[in-house]
C-alpha positions in Angstrom: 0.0 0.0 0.0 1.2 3.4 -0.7 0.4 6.5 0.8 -0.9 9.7 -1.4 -0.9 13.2 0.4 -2.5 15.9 -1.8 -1.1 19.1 -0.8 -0.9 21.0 -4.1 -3.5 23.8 -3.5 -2.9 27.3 -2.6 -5.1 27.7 0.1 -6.9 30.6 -0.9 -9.6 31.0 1.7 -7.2 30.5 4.2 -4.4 33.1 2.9 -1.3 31.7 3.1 0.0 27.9 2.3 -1.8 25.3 4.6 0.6 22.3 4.0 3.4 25.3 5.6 1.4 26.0 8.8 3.3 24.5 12.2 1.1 22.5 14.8 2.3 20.6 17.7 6.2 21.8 16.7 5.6 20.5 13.2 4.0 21.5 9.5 1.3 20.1 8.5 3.1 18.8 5.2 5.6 16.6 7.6 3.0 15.4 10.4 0.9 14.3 7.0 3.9 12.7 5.7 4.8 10.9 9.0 1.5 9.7 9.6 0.9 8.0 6.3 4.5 6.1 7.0 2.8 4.3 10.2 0.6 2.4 7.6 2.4 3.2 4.5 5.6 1.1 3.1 6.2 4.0 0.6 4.6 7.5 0.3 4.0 10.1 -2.6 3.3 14.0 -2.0 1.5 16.3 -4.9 3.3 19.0 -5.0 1.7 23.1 -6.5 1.5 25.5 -4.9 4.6 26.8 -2.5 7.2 24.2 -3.8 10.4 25.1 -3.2 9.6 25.2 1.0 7.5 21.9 0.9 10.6 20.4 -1.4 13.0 21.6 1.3 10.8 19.8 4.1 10.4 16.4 1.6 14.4 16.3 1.3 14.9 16.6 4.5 12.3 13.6 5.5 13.8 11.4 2.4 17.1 10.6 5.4 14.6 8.9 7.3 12.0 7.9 5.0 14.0 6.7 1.9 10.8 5.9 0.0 9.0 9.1 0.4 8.3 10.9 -3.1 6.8 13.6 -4.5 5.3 14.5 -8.0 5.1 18.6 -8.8 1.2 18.6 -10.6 1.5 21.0 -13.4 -2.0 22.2 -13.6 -2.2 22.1 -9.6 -4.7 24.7 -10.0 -7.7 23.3 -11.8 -8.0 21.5 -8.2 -7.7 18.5 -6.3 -9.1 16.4 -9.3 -6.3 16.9 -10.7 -3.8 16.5 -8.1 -5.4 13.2 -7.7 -5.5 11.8 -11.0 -1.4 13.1 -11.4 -0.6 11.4 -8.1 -2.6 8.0 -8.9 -0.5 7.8 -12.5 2.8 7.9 -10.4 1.8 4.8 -8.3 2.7 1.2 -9.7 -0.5 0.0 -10.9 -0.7 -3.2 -8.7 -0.9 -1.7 -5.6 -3.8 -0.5 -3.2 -3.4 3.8 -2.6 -4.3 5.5 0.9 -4.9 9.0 -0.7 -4.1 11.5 2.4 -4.8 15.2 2.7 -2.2 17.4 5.2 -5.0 19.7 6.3 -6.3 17.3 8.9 -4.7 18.1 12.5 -6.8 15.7 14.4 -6.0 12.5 12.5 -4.1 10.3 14.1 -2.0 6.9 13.1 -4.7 5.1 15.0 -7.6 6.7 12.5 -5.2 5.4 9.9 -4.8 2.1 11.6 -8.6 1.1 11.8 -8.9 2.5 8.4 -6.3 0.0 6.4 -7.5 -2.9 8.8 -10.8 -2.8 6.6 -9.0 -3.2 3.2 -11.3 -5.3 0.8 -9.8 -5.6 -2.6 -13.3 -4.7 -4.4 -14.4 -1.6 -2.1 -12.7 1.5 -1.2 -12.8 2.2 2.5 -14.3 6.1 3.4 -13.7 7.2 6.9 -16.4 9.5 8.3 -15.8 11.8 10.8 -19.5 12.2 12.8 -20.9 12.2 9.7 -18.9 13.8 7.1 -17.1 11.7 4.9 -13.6 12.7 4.0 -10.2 11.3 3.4 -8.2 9.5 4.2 -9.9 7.1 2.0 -8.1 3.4 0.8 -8.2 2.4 -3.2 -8.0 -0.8 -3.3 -6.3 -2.0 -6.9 -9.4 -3.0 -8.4 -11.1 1.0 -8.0 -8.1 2.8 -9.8 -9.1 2.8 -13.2 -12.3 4.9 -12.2 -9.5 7.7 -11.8 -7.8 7.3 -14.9 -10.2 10.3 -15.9 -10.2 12.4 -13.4 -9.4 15.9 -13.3 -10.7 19.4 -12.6 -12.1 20.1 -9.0 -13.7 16.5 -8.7 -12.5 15.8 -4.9 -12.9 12.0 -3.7 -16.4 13.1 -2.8 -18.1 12.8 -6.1 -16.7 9.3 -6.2 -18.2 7.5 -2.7 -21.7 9.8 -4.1 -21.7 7.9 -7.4 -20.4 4.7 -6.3 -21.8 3.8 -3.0 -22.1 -0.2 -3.8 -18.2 0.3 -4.5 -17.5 1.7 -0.6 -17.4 1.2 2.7 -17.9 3.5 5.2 -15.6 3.4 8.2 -17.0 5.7 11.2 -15.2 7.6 13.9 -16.4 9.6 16.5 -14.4 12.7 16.0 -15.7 15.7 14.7 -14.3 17.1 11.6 -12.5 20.0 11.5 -9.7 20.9 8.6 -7.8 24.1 8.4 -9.7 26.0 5.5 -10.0 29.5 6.7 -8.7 31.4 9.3 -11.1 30.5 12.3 -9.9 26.9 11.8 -6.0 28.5 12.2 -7.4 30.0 15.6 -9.4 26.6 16.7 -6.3 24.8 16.1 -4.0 27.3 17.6 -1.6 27.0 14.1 
């Protein structure tokens, strides 16, 4: 299995680059990257926006994740369609993908854990967060060529809307809360 973390955007309702912002002594970028290695053999970041300073931060994770990646998505701003489609192309074919966004601060390795425990090769596996589905979300092998054709702003949500009989929903108590705009920076204390 190999981890995908989508963190090409610009953040523009936020006003500055989300994957940059530090929590709990950390950016978000590296505590995204570290928690998809406690389930992930190998991980791949979608680079855009802000490159250069997530590069620096990749790099400097590569000396203790050797197999950690990252793919710079040319049209990174049509949206996270497209970031998702690039990243998906970069993955060997033959294996399952745990697609990963870094604006998530109360995820945890154990979220990730109970997630990739439900792998079924012919269902992807949604988590829901008291009711709102989000990633992370597991593609098993068998679901990837329904992204072969994805692009634009088509998140992961039009796919568990169109394909429920193709997912299963994983649910979590925690309430969901990503860093979008800037009363998320103050409820997180970033």
């Amino acid at each position: 299995m190999t981890g995908l973390i989508l963190a090409a955007g610009a953040s523009s309702r936020l006003g500055e680059a989300k994957q940059l912002l530090v929590y709990q002594s950390q950016s978000l970028l590296e505590r995204s990257i570290r928690l998809a290695f406690s389930v992930c053999k190998e991980v791949q970041v979608c680079l855009g926006a802000e490159v250069d300073q997530s590069i620096r931060i990749i790099e400097k994770l590569q000396k203790e994740f050797p197999t950690l990646s990252f793919v710079q998505v040319e049209h990174w701003d049509k949206g996270m369609g497209e970031s998702l489609a690039v990243g998906l192309k970069t993955i060997d074919f033959s294996k399952d993908v745990l697609v990963l966004l870094c604006d998530l601060p109360f995820l945890t390795s154990t979220h990730l854990k109970n997630l990739t425990s439900m792998a079924n090769p012919n269902r992807a596996i949604v988590a829901s967060f008291q009711g709102v589905n989000s990633p992370p979300v597991l593609i098993p092998t068998s679901l990837r060529p329904l992204f072969n054709r994805w692009s634009g702003d088509q998140g992961l949500g039009k796919f568990w809307r169109q394909n429920p009989m193709l997912c299963e929903i994983i649910h979590f108590s925690d309430k969901f809360r990503d860093v979008d705009v800037p009363e998320d920076r103050e409820y997180w204390g970033i």
